[in-house]
C-alpha positions in Angstrom: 6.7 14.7 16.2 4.5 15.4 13.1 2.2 12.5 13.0 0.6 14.0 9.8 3.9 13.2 7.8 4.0 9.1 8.5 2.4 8.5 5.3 5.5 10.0 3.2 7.2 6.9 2.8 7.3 6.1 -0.9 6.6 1.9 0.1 3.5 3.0 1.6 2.4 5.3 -0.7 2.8 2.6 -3.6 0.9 0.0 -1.7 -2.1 1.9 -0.1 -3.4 2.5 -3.2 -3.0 -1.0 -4.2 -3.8 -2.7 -1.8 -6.4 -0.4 0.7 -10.0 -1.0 0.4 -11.8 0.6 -2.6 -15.5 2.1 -1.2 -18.2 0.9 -2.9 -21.4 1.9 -4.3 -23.5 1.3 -0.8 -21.1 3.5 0.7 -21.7 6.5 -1.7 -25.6 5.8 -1.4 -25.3 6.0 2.2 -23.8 9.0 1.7 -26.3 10.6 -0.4 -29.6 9.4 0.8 -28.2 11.5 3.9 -27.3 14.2 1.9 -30.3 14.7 -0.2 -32.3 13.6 2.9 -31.0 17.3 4.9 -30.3 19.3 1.7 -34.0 18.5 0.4 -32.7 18.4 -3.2 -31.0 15.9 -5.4 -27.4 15.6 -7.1 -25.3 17.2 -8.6 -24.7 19.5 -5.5 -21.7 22.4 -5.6 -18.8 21.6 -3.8 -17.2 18.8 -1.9 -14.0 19.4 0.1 -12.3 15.6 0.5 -10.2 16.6 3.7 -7.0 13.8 4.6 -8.0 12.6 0.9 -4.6 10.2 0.6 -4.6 8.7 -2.7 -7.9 10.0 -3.9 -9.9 6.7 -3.1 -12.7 8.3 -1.0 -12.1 11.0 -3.5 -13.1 9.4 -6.7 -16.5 7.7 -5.3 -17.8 11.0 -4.4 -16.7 13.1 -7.2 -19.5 12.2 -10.2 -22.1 13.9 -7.8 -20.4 17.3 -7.4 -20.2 20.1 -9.8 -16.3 20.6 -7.9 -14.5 18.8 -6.0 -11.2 20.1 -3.4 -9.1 17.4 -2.0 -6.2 17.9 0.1 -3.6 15.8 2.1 -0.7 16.8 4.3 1.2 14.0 2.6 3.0 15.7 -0.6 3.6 11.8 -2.0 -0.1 11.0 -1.8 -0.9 14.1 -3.7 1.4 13.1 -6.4 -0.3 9.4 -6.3 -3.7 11.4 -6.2 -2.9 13.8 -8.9 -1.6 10.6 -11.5 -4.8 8.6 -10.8 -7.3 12.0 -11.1 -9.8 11.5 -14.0 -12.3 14.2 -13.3 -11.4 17.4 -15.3 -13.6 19.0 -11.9 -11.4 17.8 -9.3 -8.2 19.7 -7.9 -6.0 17.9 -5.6 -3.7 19.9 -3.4 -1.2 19.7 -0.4 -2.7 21.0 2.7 -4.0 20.7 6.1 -7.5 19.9 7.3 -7.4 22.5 9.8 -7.1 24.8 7.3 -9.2 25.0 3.8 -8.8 28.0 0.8 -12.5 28.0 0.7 -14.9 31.0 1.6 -17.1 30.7 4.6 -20.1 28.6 4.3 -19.9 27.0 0.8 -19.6 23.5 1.4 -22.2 21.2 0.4 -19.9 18.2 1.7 -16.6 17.7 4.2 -15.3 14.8 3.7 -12.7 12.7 5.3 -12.1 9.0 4.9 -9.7 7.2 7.4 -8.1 10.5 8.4 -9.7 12.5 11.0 -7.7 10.5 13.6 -4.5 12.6 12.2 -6.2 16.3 12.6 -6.0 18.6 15.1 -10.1 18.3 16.5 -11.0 21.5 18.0 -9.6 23.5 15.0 -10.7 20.9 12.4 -14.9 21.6 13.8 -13.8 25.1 14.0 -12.9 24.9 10.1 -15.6 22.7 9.2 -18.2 25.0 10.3 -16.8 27.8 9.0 -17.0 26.2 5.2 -20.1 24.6 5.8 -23.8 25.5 4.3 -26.1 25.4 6.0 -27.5 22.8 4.7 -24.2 21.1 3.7 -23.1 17.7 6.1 -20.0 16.6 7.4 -19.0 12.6 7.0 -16.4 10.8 8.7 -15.6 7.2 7.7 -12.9 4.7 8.3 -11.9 0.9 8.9 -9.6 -0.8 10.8 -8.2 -4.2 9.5 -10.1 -6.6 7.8 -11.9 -9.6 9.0 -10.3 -12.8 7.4 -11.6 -16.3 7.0 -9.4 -18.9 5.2 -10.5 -20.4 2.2 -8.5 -23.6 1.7 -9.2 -25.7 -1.7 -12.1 -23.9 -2.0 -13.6 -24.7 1.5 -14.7 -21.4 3.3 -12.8 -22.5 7.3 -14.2 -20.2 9.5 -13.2 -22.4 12.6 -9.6 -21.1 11.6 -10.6 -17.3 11.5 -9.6 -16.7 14.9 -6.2 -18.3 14.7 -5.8 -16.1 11.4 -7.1 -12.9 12.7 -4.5 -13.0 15.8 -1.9 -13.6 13.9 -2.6 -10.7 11.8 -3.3 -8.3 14.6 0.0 -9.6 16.4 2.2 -9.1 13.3 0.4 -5.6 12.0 1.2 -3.7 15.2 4.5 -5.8 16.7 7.1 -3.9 18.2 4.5 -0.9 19.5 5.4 1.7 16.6 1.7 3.0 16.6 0.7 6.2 18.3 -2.3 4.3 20.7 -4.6 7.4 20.7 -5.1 7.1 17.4 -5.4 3.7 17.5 -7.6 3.4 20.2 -9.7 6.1 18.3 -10.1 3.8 15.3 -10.7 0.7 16.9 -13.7 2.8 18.8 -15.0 3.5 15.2 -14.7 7.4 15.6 -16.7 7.2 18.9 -14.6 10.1 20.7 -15.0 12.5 17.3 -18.6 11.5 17.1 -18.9 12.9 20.9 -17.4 16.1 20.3 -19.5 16.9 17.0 -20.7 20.2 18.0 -24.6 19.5 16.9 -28.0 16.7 17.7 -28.0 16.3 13.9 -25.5 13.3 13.6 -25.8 9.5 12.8 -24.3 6.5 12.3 -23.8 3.7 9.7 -21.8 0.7 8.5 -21.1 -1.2 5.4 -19.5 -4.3 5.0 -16.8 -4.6 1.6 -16.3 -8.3 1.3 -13.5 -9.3 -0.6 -14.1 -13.2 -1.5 -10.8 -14.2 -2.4 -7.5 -12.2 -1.0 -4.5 -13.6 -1.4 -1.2 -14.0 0.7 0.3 -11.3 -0.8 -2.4 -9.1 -0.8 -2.5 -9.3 2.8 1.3 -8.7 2.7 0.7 -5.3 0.7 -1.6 -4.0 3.3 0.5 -4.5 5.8 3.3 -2.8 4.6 0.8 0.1 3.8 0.3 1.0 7.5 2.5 3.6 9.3 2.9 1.1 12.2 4.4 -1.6 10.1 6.6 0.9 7.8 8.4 2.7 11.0 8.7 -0.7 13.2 10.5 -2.2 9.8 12.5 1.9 9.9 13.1 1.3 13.4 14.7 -2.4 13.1 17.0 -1.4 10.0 18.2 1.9 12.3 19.6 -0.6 15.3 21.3 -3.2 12.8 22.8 -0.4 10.8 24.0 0.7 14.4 25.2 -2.5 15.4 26.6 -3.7 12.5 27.2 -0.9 10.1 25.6 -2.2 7.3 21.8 -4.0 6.6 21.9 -7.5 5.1 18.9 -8.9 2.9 18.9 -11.5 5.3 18.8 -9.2 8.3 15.7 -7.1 6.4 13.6 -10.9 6.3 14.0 -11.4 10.0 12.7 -8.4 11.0 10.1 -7.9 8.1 6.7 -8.5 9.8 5.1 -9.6 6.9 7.0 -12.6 6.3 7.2 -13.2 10.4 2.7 -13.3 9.7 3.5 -15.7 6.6 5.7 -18.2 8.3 3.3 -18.1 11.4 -0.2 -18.6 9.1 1.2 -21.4 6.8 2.4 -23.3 10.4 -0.9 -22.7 12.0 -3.2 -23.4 9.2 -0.9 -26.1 7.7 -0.8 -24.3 4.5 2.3 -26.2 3.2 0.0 -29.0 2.2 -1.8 -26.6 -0.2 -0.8 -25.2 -3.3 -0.3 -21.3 -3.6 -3.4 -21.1 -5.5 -5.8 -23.4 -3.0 -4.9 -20.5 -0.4 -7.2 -17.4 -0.4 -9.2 -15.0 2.7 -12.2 -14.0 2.7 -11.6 -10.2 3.7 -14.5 -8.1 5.3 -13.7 -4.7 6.0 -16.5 -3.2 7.9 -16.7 0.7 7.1 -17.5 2.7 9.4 -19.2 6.4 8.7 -20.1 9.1 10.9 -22.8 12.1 9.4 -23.5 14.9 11.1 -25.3 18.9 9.5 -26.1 21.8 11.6 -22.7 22.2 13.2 -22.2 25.2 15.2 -18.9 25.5 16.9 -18.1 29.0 18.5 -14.9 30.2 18.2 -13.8 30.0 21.6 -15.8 26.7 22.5 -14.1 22.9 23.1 -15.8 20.7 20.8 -19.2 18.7 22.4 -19.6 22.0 25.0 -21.8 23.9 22.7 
């Protein structure tokens, strides 16, 4: 099974870039205070490889500080989305793997990869990355998992009902089990296993918190139906009616849709049918995770964190 293909669908393509978290400007400077703190010099540096670069999200934030910029994604959709979105005459998106980078040895200032290295292959993706790498150059990591919600109801922040909310969205975002757990498990441990195996002492960590004051229903709609688990539990469900009953209803596609399963539930918990569409909001709080490491050295024969 080629887990680096589940982000082909064209639903989730459309909506991860709509409705996935932008990184902001504390995230870059996290970045490059590190950066500029182990490079000893300031920006613009040579090269950045954006490895796993989706949509181009990650991508864009980084690019202004880079005299060239190489993104790649296995997904041949994202690419495409990438590709339309690209304003930087310096930036060159392509298809490709992480594990492998067109790039001569050690002329990397930056490897990037944001909400991605849970896909790659680890032991060859370290072997890559220090082959590219100056160096003085750094490796970064990041990622999220879902946001934080707190209801905001007639403009009353209701944090008692946070929990309720957040359950419901975890429940609904991975029902039905269509989620490789490894993966998952490696997200929800913010990158601790990676972190582990970085072949180096040099390494940190940091967070940032992205707080989205006023998300709506259907925003939160959107980012569900941009995860992998929700798009092949919604492929799997349409697969056993079409089975069963040789044909998929409209009506059939709304049972099983876990979107509107996590509307119905929310507006019955909360009591939401007393509010106007407009009273309804989230406050969403992603909290990003990033990983930075320099001064990797990963033999050729070695298993990453053994070095």
């Amino acid at each position: 099974m080629d887990l680096h293909r589940f982000y082909e669908s064209e639903v989730i393509v459309k909506d991860y870039i709509k409705y996935r978290p932008n990184y902001n400007d504390e995230v870059r400077n996290v970045i490059l205070e590190y950066m500029i703190e182990v490079a000893g010099k300031s920006p613009p540096f040579d090269l950045m490889v954006d490895l796993g670069c989706g949509s181009g999200q990650a991508t864009n934030l980084m690019a202004p500080y880079f005299k060239k910029v190489l993104a790649s994604d296995i997904s041949e959709k994202q690419i495409e989305m990438a590709r339309a979105q690209n304003k930087f005459d310096h930036v060159t998106y392509s298809v490709g793997r992480a594990e492998e980078v067109d790039v001569e040895d050690h002329c990397v200032d930056l490897v990037l990869s944001a909400a991605a290295a849970q896909w790659f292959d680890l032991t060859r993706f370290l072997r890559e990355v220090s082959r590219i790498i100056k160096s003085d150059g750094c490796l970064v990591i990041m990622g999220y998992m879902e946001p934080k919600l707190t209801p905001v109801l007639s403009g009353q922040r209701r944090s008692e009902l946070a929990d309720v909310t957040n359950d419901a969205l975890c429940k609904w975002m991975y029902y039905g089990g269509k989620i490789d757990t490894t993966m998952h498990n490696e997200m929800v441990s913010e990158y601790s296993n990676i972190y582990a195996k970085l072949p180096t002492s040099e390494k940190c960590s940091s967070h940032v918190n992205i707080v989205y004051p006023s998300f709506s229903l259907a925003q939160i709609k959107g980012l569900m139906r941009s995860l992998d688990a929700v798009d092949n539990y919604h492929k799997f469900k349409a697969q056993e009616i079409l089975a069963a009953k040789g044909n998929v209803s409209e009506e059939d596609m709304k049972l099983f849709d876990v979107t509107e399963c996590f509307e119905k539930e929310i507006k019955e918990k909360l009591g939401l049918d007393k509010f106007g569409d407009a009273q309804v909001v989230f406050e969403a709080v992603y909290r990003i995770f990033i990983r930075m490491a320099h001064k990797l050295s990963f033999m050729p024969d070695s298993e990453p964190g053994n070095n």
